[in-house]
N, C-alpha and C positions, 0 to 999 in steps of 0.2 A: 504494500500500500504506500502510496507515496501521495506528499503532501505537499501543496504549491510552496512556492519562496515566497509569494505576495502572501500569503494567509499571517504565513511567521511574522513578514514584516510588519503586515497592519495591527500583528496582537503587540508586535513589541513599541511598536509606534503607539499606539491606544495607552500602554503600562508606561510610558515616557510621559505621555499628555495629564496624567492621571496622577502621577506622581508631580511635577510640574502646578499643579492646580494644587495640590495639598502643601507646597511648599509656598504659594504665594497667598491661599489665604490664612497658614501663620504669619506670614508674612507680615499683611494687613492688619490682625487681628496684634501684631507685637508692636506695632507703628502705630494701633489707634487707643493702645494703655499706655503708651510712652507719652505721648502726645496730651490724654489726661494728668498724669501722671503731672508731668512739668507745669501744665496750667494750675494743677493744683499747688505746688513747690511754689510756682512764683504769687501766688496770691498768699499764702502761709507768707513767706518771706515779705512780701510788701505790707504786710497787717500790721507784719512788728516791730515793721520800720515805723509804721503810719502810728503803729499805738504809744512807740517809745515817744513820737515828736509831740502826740499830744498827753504825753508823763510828763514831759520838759516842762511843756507851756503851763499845768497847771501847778506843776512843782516853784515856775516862776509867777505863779499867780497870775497867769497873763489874761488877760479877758479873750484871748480868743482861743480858751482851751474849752471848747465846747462839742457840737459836732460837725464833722468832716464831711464835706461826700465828694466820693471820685469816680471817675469812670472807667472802664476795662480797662485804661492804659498808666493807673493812677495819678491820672493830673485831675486839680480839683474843677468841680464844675457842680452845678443845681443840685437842689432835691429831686429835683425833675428826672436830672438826667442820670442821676448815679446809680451806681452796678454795686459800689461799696458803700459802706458808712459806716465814718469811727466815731461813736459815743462814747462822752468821758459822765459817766452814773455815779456820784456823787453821795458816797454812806454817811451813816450818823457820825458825828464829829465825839471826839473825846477831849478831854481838857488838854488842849495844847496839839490836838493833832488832828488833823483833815486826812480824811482817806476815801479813796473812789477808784472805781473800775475803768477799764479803757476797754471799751470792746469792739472786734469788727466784725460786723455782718456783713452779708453776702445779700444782694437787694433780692425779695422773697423768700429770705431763709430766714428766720428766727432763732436759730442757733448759731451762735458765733466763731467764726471762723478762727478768731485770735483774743483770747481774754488778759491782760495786765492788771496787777492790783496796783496804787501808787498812792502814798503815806505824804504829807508836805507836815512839819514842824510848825506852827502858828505860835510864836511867842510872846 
């Protein structure tokens, strides 16, 4: 019994195409959690830049340590427009000491992306 050369070839040509497909959608699949992944890194990282600067401000009592809001590429801009927003939450005060939260949400998340506590000295 003999078997054509084109049969062999279309089956190994078929197991090439096949294999080929499984390698590119890991492929896909490793390129679109990397891709999360980093979007989420860089908004971690810009929270705690965003949350440190407004520790500063209300560490120097500054009146504009209030809330922030920025856009996907954190530069600040409206309530309107912003993706973030850093709230400085404000606890009960002790004798001599002011303390309050910095937090940044994620615009329609309620859970905060990046939380700070920060203590100022009032003396």
């Amino acid at each position: 019994m003999r078997t054509s050369k084109s049969a062999v070839f279309l089956f190994e040509l078929m197991i090439v195409i096949l294999v080929f497909v499984l390698a590119a959608a890991i492929c896909t699949q490793v390129f679109a959690v990397s891709y999360l992944t980093s979007k989420e890194s860089r908004a971690l990282t810009m929270s705690s830049i965003k949350a440190q600067m407004v520790a500063e401000r209300f560490k120097a009592d500054s009146p504009e340590a209030g809330t922030l809001y920025f856009d996907l590429n954190w530069d600040a801009t409206d309530a309107e427009n912003a993706e973030y927003t850093v709230a400085l939450e404000e606890q009960s005060s002790t004798a001599g000491m002011r303390s309050a939260f910095v937090n940044v949400y994620e615009a329609g998340n309620d859970e905060a992306i990046y939380t700070l506590q920060v203590k100022r000295y009032v003396g």
